[in-house]
C-alpha positions as CSV (number, residue, x, y, z in Angstrom):
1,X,59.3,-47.3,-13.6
2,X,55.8,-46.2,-12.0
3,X,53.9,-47.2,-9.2
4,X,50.4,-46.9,-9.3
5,X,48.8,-48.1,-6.2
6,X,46.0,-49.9,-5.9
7,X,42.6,-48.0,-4.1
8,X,40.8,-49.9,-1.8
9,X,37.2,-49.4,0.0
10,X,37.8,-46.6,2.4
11,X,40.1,-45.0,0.4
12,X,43.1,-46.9,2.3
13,X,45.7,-47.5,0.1
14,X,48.4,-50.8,1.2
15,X,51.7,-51.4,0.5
16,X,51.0,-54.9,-0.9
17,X,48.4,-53.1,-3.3
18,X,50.8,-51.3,-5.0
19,X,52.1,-52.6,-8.9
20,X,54.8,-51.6,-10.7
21,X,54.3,-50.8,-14.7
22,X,56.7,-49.6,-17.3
23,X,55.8,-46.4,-19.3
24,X,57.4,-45.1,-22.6
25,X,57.5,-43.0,-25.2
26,X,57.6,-44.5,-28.4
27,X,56.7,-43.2,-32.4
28,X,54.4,-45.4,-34.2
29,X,57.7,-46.9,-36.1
30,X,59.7,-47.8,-32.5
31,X,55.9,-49.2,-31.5
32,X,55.8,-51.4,-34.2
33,X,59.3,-52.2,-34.6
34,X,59.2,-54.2,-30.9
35,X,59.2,-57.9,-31.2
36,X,56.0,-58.4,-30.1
37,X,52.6,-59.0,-31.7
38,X,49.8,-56.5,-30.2
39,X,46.8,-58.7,-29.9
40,X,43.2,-57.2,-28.6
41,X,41.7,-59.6,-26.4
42,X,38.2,-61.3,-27.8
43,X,36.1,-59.6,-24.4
44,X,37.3,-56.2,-26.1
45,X,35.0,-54.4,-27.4
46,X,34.5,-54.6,-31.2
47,X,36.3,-51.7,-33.5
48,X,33.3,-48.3,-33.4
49,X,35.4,-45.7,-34.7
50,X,32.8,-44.1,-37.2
51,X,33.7,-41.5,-40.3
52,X,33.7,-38.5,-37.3
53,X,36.9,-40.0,-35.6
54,X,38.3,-41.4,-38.4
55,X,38.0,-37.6,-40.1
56,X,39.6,-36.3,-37.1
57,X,42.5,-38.7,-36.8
58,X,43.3,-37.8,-39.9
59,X,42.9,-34.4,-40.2
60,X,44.9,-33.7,-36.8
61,X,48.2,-35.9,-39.0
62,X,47.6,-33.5,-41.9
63,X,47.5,-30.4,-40.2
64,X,50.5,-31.2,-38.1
65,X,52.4,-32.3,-41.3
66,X,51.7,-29.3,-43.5
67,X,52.0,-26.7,-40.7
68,X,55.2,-28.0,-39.0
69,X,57.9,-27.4,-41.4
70,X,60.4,-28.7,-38.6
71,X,57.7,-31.3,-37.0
72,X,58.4,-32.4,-33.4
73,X,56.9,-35.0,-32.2
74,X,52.8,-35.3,-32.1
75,X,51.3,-36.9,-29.3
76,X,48.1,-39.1,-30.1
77,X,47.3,-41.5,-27.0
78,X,47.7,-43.7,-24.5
79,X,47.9,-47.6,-25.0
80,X,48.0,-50.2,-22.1
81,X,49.4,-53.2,-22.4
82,X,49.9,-56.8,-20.6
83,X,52.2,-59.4,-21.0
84,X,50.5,-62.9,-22.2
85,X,51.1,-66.5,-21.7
86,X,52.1,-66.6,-25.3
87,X,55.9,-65.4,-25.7
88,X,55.9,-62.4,-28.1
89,X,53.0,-61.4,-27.5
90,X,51.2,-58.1,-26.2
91,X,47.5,-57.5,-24.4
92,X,45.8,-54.3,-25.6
93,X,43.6,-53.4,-22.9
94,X,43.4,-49.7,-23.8
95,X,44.0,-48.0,-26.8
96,X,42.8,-50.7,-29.4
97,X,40.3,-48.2,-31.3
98,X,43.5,-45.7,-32.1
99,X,45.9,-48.1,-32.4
100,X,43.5,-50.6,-35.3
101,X,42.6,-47.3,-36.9
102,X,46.7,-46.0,-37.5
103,X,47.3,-49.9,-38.8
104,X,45.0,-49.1,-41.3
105,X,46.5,-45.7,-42.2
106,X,49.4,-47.4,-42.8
107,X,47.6,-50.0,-45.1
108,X,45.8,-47.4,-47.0
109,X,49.6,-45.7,-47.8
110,X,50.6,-49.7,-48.9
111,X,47.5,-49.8,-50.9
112,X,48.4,-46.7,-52.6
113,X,52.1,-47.3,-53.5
114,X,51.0,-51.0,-55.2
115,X,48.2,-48.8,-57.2
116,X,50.9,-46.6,-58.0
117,X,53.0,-49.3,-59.3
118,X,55.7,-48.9,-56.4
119,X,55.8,-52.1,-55.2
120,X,59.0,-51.9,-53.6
121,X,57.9,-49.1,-51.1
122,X,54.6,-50.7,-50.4
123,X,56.2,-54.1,-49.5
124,X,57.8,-52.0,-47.2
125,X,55.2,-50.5,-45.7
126,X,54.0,-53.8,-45.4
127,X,57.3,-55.1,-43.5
128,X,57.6,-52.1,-41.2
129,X,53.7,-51.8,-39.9
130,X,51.2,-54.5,-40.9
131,X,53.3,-57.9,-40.4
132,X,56.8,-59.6,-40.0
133,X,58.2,-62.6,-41.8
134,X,58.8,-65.4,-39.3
135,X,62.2,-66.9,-40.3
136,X,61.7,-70.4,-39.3
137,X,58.0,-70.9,-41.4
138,X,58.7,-67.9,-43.6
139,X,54.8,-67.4,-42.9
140,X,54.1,-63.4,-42.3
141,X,52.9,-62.5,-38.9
142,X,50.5,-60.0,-38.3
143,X,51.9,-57.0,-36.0
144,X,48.1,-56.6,-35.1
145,X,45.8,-59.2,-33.9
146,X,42.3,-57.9,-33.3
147,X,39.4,-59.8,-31.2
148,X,37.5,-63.0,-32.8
149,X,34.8,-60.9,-34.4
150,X,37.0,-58.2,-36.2
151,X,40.2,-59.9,-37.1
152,X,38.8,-62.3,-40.2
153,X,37.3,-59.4,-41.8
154,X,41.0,-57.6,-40.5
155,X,43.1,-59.6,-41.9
156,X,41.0,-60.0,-45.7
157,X,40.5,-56.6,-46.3
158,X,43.3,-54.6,-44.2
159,X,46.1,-56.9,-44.0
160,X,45.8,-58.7,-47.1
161,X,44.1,-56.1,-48.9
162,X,40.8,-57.8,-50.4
163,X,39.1,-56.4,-52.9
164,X,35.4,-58.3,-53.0
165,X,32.3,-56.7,-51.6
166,X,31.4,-56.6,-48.1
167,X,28.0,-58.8,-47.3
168,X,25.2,-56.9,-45.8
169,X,24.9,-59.7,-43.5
170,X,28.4,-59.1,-41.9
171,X,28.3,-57.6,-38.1
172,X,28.0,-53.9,-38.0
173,X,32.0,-53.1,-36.4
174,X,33.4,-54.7,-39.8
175,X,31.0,-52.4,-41.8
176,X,32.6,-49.9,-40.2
177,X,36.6,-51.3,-40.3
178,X,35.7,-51.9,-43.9
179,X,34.4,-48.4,-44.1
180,X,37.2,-46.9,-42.5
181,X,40.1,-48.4,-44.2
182,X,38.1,-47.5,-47.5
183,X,37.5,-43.5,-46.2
184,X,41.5,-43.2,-45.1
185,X,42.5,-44.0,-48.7
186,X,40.2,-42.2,-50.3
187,X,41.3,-39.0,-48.1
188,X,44.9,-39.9,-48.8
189,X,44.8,-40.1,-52.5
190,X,42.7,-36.6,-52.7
191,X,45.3,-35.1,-50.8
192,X,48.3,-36.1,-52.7
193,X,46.2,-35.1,-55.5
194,X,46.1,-31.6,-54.2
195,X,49.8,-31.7,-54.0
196,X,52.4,-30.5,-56.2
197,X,55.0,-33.1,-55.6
198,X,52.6,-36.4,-54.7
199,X,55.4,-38.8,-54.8
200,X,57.3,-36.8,-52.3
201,X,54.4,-36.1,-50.1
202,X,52.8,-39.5,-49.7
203,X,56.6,-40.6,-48.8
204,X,56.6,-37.2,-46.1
205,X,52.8,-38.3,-44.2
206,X,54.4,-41.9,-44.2
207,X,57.6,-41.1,-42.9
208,X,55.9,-37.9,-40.2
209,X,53.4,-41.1,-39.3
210,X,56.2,-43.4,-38.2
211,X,58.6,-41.0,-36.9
212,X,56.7,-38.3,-35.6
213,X,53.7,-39.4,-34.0
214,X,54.1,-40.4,-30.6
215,X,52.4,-42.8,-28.2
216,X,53.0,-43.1,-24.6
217,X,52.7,-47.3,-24.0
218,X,52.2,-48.5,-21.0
219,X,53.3,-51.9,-19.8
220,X,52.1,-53.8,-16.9
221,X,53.3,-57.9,-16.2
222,X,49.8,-58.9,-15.5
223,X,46.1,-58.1,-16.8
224,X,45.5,-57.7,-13.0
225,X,48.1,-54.5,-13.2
226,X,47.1,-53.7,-16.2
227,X,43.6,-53.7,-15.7
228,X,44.0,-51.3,-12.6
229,X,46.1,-48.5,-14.8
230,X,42.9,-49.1,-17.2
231,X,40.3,-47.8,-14.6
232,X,43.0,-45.2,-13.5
233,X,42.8,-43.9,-17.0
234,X,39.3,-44.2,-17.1
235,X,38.8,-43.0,-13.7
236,X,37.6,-38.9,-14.5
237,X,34.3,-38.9,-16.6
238,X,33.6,-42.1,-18.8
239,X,36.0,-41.9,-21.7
240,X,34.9,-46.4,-22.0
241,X,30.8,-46.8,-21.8
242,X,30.4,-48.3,-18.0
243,X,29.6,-51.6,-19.4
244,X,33.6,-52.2,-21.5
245,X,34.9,-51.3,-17.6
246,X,32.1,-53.5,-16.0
247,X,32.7,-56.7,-18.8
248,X,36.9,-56.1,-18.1
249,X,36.6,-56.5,-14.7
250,X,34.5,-59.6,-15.0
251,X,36.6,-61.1,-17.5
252,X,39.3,-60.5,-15.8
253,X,38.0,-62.8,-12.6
254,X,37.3,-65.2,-15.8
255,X,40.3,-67.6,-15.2
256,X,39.5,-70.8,-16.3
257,X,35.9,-69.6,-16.7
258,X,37.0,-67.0,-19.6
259,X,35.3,-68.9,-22.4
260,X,32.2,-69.5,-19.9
261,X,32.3,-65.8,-19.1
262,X,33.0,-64.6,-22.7
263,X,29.7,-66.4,-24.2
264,X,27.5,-65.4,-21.1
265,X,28.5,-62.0,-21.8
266,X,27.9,-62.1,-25.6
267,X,24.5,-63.8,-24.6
268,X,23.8,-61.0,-22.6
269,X,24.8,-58.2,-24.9
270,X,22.7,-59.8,-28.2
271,X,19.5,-60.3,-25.6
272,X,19.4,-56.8,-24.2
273,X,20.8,-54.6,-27.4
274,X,24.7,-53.7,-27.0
275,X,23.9,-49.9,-26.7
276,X,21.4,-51.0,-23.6
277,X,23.9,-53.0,-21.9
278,X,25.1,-50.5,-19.5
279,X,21.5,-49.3,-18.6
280,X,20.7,-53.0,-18.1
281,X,23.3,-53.2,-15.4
282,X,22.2,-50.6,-13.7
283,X,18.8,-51.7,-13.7
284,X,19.6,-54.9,-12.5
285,X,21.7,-54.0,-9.2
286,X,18.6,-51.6,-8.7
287,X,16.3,-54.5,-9.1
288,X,18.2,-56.2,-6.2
289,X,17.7,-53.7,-4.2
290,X,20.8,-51.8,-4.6
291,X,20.3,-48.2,-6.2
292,X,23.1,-47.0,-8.0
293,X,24.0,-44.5,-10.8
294,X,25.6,-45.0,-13.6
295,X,29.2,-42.9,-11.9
296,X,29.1,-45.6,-9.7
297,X,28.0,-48.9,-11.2
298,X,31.6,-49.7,-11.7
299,X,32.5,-49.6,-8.6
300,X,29.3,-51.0,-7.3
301,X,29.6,-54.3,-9.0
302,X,33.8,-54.8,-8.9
303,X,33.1,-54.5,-5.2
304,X,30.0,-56.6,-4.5
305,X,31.5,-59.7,-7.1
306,X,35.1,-59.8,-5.6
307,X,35.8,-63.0,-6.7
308,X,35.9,-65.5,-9.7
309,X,33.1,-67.6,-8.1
310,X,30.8,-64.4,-6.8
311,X,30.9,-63.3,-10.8
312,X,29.8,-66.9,-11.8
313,X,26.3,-66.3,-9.7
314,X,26.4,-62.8,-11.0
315,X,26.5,-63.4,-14.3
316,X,24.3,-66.2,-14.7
317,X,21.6,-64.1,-12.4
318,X,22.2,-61.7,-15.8
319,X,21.6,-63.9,-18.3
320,X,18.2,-64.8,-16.7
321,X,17.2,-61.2,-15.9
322,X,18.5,-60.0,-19.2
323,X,15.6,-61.9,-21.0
324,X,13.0,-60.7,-18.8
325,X,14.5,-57.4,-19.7
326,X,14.0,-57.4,-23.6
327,X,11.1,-59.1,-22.9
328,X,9.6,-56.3,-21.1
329,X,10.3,-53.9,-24.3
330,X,8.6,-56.4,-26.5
331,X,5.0,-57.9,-26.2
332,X,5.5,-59.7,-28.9
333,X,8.2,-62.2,-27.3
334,X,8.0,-65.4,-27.3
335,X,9.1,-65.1,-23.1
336,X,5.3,-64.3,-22.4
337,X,3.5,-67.3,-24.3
338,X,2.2,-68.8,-20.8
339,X,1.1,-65.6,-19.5
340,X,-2.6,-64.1,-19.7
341,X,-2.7,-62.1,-22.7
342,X,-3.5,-59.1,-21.3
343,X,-0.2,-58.8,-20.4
344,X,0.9,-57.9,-23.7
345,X,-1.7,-54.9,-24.0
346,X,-0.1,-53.5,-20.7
347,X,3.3,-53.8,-22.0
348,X,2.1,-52.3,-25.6
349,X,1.1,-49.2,-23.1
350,X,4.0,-48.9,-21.4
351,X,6.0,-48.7,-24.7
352,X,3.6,-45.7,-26.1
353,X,4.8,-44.0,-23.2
354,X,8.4,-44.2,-23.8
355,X,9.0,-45.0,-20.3
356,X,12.0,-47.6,-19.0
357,X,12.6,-47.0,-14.9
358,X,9.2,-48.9,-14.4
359,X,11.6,-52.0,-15.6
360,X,13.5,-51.6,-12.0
361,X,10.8,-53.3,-10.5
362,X,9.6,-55.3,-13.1
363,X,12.5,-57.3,-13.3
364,X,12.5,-58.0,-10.0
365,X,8.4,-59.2,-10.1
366,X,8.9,-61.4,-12.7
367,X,12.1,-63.0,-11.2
368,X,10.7,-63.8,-7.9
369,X,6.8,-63.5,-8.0
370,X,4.2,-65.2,-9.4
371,X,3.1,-64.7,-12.8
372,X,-0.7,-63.3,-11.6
373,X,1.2,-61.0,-8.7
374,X,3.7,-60.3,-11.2
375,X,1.1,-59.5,-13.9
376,X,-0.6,-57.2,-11.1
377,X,2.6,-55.5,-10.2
378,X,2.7,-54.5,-13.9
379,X,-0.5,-53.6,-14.4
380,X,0.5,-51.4,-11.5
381,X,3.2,-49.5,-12.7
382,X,1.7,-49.1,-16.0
383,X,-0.9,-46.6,-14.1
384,X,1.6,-45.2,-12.5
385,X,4.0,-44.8,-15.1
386,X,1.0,-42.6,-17.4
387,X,0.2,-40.9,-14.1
388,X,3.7,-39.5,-14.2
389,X,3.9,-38.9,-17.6
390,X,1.2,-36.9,-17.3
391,X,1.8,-34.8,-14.3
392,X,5.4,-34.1,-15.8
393,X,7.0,-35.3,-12.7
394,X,10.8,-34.9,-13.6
395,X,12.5,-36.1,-10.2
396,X,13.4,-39.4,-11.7
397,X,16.2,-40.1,-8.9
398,X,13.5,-40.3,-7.0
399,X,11.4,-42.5,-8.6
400,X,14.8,-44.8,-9.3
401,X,15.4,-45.1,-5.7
402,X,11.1,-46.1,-5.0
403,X,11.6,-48.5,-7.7
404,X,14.9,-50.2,-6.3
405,X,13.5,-50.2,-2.6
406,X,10.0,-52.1,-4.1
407,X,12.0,-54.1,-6.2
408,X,14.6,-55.1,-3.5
409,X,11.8,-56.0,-1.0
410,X,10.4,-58.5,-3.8
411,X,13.6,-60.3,-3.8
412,X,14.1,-60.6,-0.6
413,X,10.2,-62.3,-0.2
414,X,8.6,-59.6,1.7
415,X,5.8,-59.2,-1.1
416,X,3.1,-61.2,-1.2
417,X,0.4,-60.0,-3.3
418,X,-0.2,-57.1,-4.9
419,X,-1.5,-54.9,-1.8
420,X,2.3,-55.3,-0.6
421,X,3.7,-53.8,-3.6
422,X,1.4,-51.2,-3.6
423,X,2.6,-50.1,-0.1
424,X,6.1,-50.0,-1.3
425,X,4.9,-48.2,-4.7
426,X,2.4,-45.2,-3.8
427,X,4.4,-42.5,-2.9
428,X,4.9,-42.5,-7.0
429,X,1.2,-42.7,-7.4
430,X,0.0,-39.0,-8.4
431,X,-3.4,-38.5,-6.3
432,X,-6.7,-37.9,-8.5
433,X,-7.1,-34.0,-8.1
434,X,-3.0,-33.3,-9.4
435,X,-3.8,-35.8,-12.3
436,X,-6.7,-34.7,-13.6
437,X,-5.4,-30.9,-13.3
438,X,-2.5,-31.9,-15.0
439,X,-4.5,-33.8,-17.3
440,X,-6.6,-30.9,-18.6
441,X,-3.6,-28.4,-19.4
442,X,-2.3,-31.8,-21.5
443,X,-0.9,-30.9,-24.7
444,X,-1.3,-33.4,-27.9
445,X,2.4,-33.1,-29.5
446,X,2.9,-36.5,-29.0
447,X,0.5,-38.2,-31.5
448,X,0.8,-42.3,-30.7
449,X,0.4,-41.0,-27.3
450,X,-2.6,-38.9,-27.6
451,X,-4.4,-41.0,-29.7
452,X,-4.0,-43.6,-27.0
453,X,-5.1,-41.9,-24.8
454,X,-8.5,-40.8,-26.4
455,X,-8.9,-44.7,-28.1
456,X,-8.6,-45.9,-24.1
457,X,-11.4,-43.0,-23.0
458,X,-13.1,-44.6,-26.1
459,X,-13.0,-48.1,-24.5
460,X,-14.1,-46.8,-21.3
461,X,-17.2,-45.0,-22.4
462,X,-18.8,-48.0,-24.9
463,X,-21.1,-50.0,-24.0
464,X,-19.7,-53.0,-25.6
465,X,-16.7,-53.3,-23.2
466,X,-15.2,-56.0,-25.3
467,X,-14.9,-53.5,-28.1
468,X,-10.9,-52.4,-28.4
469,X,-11.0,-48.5,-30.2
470,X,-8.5,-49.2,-32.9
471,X,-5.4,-46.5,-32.0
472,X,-3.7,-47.6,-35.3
473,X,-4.1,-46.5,-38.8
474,X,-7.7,-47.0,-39.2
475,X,-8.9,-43.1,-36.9
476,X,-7.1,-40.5,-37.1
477,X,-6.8,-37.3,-34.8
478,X,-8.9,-34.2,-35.6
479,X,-8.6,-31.2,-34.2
480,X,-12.1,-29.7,-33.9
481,X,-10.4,-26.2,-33.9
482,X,-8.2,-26.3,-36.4
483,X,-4.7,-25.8,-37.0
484,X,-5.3,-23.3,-39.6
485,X,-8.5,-22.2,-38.8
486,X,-10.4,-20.7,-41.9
487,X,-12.6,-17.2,-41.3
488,X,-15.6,-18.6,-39.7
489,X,-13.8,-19.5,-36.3
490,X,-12.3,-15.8,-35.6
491,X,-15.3,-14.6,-33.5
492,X,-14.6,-17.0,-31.1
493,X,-10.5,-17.7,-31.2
494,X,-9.4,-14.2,-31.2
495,X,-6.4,-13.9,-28.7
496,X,-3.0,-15.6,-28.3
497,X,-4.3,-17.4,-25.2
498,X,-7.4,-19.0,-27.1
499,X,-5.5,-19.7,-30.2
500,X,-3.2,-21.8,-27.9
501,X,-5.4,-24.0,-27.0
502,X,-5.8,-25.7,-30.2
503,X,-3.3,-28.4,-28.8
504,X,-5.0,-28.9,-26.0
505,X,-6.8,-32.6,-25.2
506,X,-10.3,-31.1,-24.8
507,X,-9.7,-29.7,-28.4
508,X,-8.6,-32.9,-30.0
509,X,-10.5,-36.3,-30.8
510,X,-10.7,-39.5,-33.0
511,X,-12.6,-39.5,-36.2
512,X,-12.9,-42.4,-38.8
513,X,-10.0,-41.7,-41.5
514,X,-12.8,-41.4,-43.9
515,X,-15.0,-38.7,-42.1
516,X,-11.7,-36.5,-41.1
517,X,-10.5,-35.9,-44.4
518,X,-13.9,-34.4,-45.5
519,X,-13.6,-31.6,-43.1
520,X,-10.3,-30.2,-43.1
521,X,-10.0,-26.8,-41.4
522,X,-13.9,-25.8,-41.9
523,X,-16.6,-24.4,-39.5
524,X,-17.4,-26.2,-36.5
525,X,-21.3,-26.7,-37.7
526,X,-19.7,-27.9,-41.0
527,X,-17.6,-30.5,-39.4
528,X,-20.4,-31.5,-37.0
529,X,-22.8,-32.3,-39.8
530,X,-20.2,-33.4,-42.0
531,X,-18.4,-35.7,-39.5
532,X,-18.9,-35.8,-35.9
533,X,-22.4,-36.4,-36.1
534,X,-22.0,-39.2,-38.3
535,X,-19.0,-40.7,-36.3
536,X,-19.6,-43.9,-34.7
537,X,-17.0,-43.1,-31.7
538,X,-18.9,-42.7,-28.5
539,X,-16.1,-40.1,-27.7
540,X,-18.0,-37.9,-30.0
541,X,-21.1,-37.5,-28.5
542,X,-21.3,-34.8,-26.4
543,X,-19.0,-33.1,-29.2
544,X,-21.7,-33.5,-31.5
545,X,-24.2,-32.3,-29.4
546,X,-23.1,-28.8,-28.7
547,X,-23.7,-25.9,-30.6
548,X,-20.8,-23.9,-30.5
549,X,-17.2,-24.7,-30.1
550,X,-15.8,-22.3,-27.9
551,X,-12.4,-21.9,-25.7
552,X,-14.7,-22.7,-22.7
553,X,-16.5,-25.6,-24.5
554,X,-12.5,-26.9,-24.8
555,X,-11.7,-26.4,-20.9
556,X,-15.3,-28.2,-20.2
557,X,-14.2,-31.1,-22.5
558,X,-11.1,-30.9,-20.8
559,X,-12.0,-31.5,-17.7
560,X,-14.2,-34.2,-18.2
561,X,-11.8,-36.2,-20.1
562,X,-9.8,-35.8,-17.4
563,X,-12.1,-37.1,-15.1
564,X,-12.2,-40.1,-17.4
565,X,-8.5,-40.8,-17.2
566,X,-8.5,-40.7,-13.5
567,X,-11.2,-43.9,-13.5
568,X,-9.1,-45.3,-16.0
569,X,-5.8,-45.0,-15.0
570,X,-6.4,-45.8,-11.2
571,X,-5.1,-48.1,-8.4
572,X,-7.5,-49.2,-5.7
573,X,-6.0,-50.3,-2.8
């Protein structure tokens, strides 16, 4: 018997708080020899062992077996268990990923004594690990029940061993049980292959499997208990992505909400992206007002939604915000249709800058302000999000915890316009002389971004200010001293420092596709007449017009780009 007790805020611990658990050792054959049926929950996460742990799993069994000739037992993991309402069987809470993936290592080795012709031996396999005859029905019963989305495709292919084709429309986890029940047999039957006594070795890695391999289950008599040993085992590092502790915890408030819960959640998971689901979180609390990082989001949310009817209002808040969310990352969504459509070019400049923390406050502007003050607010971090990217500031805690303190202040009502938010926002707004210093040492490695860039200076210096510089396919990015300069541009690039600056934004601009593939890496005066004369860019003008292109002719260009960007990219408040 253990007693785990339960921490509480303060790091008090009381009596009352403390649960009792049973903990054993068991080999994979006493595991599956219990009368129970081990069933993984549907808010589990869905089977994501890929071929790297699958490999390893394997490979750790085969080593042990061939270098122990008097194998002991091998330790493989932890799983934690609850008791459920239906007699006989067993919660997985932790563990599920190991314990699917050694179900289907057993299936493989049934697979593999029926192709053998030994159906005695895989009927037994069969019997001892995959499922058990119920006498009254005489109906077999799975040992292993996983959630609603893996076990059809679980019990077709593993259990029941289907040979037909997997669709390509099937959900990505059963790709991969499919793929790694198909990977474990193919690794078995090479290595009996490699054997000199096959028969006698696929027999050995069965019996070494169900005798040898250890797992320490853990029992508790309630989710509740068993849910607290699951953080305790999670508690060092994040062995579980924050958001399978965060959706646990919720779920386990669920009650008779669970199938309310479970579909909010799902909702929620499709909308924002499952691998953006725990960055989602965190931007959400922030959004409230409540910076957190990602250590602590856990924590942060079990104790802020203590009770069944705090994570009702939590989680519908998250299905709301979770569509602003993905909105935000796409300007094509369907969210925006009644908003002006210039919203969609900020957002299509937001994305060339690869930049997410401005979402903090966003969220929170388009949750609680209007949609022209929330359009405004955008606008606004859009300048200040290239500012930043610019400058290269790299304190992002920082700019997290300006972000959560604006957007915090917007739900609570304190903004009113845009003025307000500015307040809030423009310690993170880099002044003129830092930008455009920062501006002029600007290398052009990132392409989208640079052509951007110079297709935006474009905008600014036509005339024709309803004319949008086309930053797609239709220019392309020249640099006037080339990458591989021929002879004619030693004389003036001769040193390491010069040659460097062939990255640099004074040295790059936009040519028609046509023009810039006439010109290649000759002469300046070649490319001149050949191209930057003839370019209908107003970007190229004062290119066009000098005589030589020097490395000072590239800092002068520099610089007044730069001064370009700073009436561009600007905030006046």
């Amino acid at each position: 018997m253990i007693r785990i007790a339960r921490k509480i805020r303060g790091g008090c611990v009381m009596a009352a708080e403390v649960t009792q658990i049973r903990s054993s050792s068991l080999t994979v054959n006493e595991l599956f020899s219990k009368p129970y049926i081990y069933r993984i929950p549907d808010y589990q996460r869905d089977y994501s062992w890929e071929d790297e742990q699958v490999d390893a799993l394997w490979d750790d069994i085969t080593l042990q077996y061939v270098t122990a000739r008097n194998p002991n037992e091998y330790f493989i993991g932890t799983i934690v268990v609850s008791r459920d309402n239906k007699q006989g069987e067993k919660v997985v809470v932790d563990g599920q990923q190991r314990l699917t993936t050694i179900t289907m290592i057993m299936a493989a080795i049934r697979n593999i004594w029926s192709k053998r012709g030994d159906d005695r031996r895989a009927q037994g396999v069969a019997a001892d690990y995959l499922g058990k005859e119920d006498r009254k029905t005489g109906d077999i019963k799975p040992r292993l029940i996983l959630n609603e989305n893996n076990n059809p495709t679980f019990v077709k292919y593993v259990l029941e061993d289907e040979k037909a084709e997997i669709s390509k429309s099937v959900h990505s986890s059963n790709r991969l049980l499919v793929r790694a029940l198909e990977r474990i047999e193919s690794h078995i039957e090479k290595w009996i292959e490699e054997r000199s006594r096959p028969v006698d070795d696929l027999l050995g890695i069965e019996e070494f499997i169900g005798n040898n391999l250890t797992i320490i289950l853990i029992e508790a008599a309630s989710d509740a208990d068993a849910f607290i040993i699951f953080e305790t085992l999670n508690d060092r590092g994040l062995a579980l992505a924050v958001s399978d502790l965060v959706k646990n915890y919720l779920f386990s408030k669920g009650g008779t909400y669970i199938s309310q819960f479970k579909r909010q959640w799902n909702d929620i998971a499709i909308t924002v992206n499952q691998d953006e689901i725990s960055k989602f979180l965190r931007y959400y609390m922030m959004s409230q007002g409540d910076f957190v990082r990602e250590r602590d989001l856990y924590r942060a949310i079990r104790t802020g939604f203590p009770g069944t009817g705090a994570v009702r209002k939590l989680l519908d808040k998250l299905e709301g915000s979770s569509r602003i969310y993905a909105a935000l990352s796409s300007s094509d969504s369907s969210y925006w249709k009644t908003y002006d459509p210039k919203l969609r070019d900020v957002l299509d400049a937001l994305s060339i800058y690869k930049v997410s923390t401005y979402k903090i406050a966003a969220m929170s502007a388009f949750n609680y302000l209007s949609p022209e003050i929330a359009l405004s607010v955008l606008r606004m971090l859009e300048v200040i999000s290239f500012r930043i990217t610019i400058a290269g500031t790299s304190n992002s805690g920082q700019i997290e915890k300006i972000y959560s303190n604006a957007a915090g202040e917007i739900a609570k009502g304190r903004v009113k316009n845009a003025r307000d938010a500015f307040e809030l926002l423009k310690d993170l707004y880099i002044p003129d002389r830092e930008f455009e210093e920062a501006f002029k040492f600007y290398k052009t490695g990132r392409t989208q971004l640079t052509r951007y860039i110079l297709a935006r200076i474009n905008d600014y210096l036509e005339e024709d200010p309803v004319r949008k510089t086309e930053h797609g396919g239709k220019i392309s990015l020249e640099h006037i001293y080339p990458k591989s300069p021929n002879e004619s541009w030693h004389a003036a690039f001769s040193t390491n420092d010069e040659i460097a600056l062939v990255n640099n934004i004074g040295n790059v601009t936009l040519l028609e596709t046509g023009l810039n593939r006439q010109i290649a890496n000759e002469a300046f005066s070649y490319k001149k007449e050949k191209a930057l004369s003839k370019s209908s860019l107003k970007i190229n003008e004062s290119v066009s017009r000098v005589e030589n292109w020097t490395p000072r002719q590239i800092e002068i260009r520099a610089a007044a780009l730069a001064n370009k960007a700073a009436q561009i990219w600007r905030l006046d408040f």
